[in-house]
C-alpha positions in Angstrom: -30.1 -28.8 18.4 -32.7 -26.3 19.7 -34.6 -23.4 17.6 -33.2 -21.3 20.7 -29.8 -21.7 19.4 -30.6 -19.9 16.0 -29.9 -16.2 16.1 -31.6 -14.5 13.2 -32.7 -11.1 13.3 -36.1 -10.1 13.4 -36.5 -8.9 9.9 -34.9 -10.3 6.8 -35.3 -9.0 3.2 -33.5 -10.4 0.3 -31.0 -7.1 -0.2 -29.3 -7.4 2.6 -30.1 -11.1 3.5 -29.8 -14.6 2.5 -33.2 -15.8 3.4 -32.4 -19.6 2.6 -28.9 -19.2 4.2 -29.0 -17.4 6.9 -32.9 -18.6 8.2 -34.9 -21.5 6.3 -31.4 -23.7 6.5 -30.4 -23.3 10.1 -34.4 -23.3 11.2 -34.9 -26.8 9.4 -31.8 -28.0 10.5 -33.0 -27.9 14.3 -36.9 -28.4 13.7 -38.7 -31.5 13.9 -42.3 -29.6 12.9 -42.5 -27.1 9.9 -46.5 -25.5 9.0 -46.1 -23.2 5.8 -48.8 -21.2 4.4 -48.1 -20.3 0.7 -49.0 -18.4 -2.2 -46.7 -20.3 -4.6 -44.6 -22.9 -4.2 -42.3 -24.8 -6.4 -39.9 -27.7 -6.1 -37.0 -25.6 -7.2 -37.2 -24.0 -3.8 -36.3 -27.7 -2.3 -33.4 -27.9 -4.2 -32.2 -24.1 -2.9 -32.5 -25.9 0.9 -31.6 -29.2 0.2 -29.0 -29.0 2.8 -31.6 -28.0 5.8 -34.2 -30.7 4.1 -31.7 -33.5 4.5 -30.9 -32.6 7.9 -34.7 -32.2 8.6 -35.5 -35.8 7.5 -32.6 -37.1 9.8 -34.3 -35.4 12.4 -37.9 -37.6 12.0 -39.0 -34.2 10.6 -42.8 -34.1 9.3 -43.7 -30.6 7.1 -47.3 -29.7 6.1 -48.0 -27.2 3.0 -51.2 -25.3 2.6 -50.6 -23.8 -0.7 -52.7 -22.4 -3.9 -53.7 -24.8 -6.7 -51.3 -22.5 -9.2 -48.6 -25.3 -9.8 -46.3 -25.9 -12.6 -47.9 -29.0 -14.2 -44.5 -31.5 -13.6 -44.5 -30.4 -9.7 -48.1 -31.3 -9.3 -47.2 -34.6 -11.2 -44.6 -35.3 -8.8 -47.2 -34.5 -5.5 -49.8 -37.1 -7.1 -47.0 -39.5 -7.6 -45.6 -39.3 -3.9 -49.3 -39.1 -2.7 -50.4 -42.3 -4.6 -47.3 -43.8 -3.3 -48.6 -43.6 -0.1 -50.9 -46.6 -1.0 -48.9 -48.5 -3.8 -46.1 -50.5 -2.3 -45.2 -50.5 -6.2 -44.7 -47.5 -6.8 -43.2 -46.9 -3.5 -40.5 -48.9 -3.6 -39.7 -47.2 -7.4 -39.7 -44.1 -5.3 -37.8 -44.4 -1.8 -34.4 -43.7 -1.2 -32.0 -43.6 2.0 -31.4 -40.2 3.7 -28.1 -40.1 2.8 -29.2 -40.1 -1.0 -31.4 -37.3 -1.0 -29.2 -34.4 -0.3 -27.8 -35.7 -4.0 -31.0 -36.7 -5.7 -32.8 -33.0 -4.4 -29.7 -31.3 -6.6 -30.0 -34.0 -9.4 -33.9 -35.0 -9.7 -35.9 -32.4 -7.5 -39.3 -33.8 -8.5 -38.2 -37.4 -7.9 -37.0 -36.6 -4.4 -40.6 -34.3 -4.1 -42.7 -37.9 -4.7 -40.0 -39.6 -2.2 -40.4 -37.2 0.4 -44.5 -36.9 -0.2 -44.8 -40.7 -0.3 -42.7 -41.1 2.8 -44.7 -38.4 4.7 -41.6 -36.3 5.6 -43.5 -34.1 3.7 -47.4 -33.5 3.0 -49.8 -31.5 1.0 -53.2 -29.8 0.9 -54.4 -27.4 -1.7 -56.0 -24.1 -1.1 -59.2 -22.9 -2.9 -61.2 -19.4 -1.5 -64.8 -19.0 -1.4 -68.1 -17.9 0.1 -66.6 -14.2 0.8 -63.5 -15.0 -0.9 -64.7 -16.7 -4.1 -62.5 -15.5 -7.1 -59.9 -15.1 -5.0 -56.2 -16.7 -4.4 -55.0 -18.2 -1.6 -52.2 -15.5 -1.4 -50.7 -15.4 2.5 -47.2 -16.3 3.1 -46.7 -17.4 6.6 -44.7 -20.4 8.3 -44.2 -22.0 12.1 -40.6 -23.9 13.1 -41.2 -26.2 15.8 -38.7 -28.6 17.8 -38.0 -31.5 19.8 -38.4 -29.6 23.1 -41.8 -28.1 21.6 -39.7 -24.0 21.4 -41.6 -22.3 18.4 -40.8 -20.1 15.9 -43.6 -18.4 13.6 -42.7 -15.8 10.0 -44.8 -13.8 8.0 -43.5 -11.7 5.0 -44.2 -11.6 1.1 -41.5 -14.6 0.4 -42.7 -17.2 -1.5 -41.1 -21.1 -1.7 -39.8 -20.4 -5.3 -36.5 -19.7 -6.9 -38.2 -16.4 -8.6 -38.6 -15.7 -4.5 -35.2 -14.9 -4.1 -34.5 -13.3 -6.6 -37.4 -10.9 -5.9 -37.1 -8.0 -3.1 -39.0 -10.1 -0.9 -39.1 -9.8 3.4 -40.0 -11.4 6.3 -40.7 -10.6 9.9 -39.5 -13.6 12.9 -41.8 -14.2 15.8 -40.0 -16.7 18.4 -42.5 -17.9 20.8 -40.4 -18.2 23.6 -39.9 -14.4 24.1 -43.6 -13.2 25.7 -43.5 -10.2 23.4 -44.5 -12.5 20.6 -46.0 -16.1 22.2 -49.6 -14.6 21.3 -48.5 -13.9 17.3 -46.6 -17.3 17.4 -49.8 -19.3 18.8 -51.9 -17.5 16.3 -50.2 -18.6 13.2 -50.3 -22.5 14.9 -53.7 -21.9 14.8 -55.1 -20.5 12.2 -52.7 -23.0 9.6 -54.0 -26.0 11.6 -57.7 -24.3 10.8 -56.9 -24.2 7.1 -55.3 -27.5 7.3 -58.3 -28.9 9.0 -60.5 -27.2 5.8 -62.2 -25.4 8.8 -61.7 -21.8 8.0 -65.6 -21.4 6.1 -64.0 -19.2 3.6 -61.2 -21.2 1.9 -61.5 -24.5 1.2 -58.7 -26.7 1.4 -58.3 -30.1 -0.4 -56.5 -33.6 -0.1 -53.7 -34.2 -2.8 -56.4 -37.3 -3.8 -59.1 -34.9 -4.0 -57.8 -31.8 -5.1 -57.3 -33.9 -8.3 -60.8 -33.2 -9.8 -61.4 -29.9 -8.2 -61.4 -27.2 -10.9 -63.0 -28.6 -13.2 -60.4 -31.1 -12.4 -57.4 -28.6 -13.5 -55.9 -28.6 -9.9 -53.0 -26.3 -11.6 -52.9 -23.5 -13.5 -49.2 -22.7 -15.7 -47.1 -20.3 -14.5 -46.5 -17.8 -17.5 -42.7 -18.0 -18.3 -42.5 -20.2 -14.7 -42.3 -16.8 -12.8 -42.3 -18.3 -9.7 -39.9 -21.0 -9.9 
């Protein structure tokens, strides 16, 4: 399947729209690349696309997440887990499961199937820390770039964040596909600033390794959400 084929409008909000639905589903379902730039994410949001996640892994699929240090203190367990994983055929092997489990186990065990999917690189990691002009700040942007087999791409900006408490907010989102000429400039500039961020090489927000990010912060990588508001 081709992004090409997926016929979303340009502007989604979630009133009138189901964002997971009717556009994160049906893009991961026919993307083999996925770049997402975050404010908040939590592992709930996982089990709310299961169905496109599954079907992204089947496809050889390879996500990256640029996201802020705030982290429920379990999901940040689970990212050290599948990250460690990465190196410990023990605790690798405790992890893995076949493709054709995990539609189940991201319903059943999100945060186990988080580790399995870290530790087998479908997905990967990096948290984001501002400074220099930015210092005090958040990392706070929300944007996100679909790529396919046949290298068609698809880039989304909004106020959505990967959370339940996202859609259940009025949240929206603007779609850029890069094979209409009217927006191949905004699409390549969301490809590269996120690979900037993901190589740390924007100077004013630093951006960490799961393995490192462990003692940044005074080596509290996390802070709780109060009352989980964005899971």
């Amino acid at each position: 399947m081709s992004l090409r084929e997926l016929h979303v409008p340009k502007f989604m909000d979630t009133s009138k729209n189901d964002l997971i639905g009717g556009f994160f589903v049906p893009a991961l379902e026919r993307a083999t690349h996925y770049d997402r730039g975050v404010g908040f994410f939590t592992s709930g949001w996982l089990r709310l696309a299961s169905r496109g996640m599954v079907a992204f892994a089947r496809n050889g699929g390879r996500a990256r997440w640029v996201t802020s240090p705030i982290l429920e203190p379990d999901d940040w367990g689970a990212l050290l887990d599948g990250s460690t994983a990465r190196e410990d055929e023990t605790l690798r092997a405790s992890l893995v499961r076949s493709i054709d489990e995990l539609e189940e186990t991201l319903d059943e065990s999100t945060r186990s199937a988080l580790a399995w999917l870290v530790a087998d690189g479908v997905l990967d990691f990096r948290l984001a820390l501002p400074r220099n002009k930015l210092e005090r700040g958040d990392f706070h942007d929300k944007f996100g770039v679909f790529g396919d087999v046949n290298a068609n791409w698809i880039s989304f900006n909004g106020s959505y964040n990967d959370s339940i408490q996202g859609n259940r907010n009025y949240e929206s989102i603007k779609i850029f596909p890069g094979w209409d000429s009217s927006f191949a400039d905004l699409v390549d500039a969301d490809r590269s600033r996120f690979e900037r961020l993901w190589k740390n090489a924007d100077p004013n927000v630093r951006v960490f390794k799961l393995p490192d990010a462990h003692s940044a912060h005074r080596g509290h990588p996390f802070r709780p959400q109060a009352d989980h508001q964005f899971r």
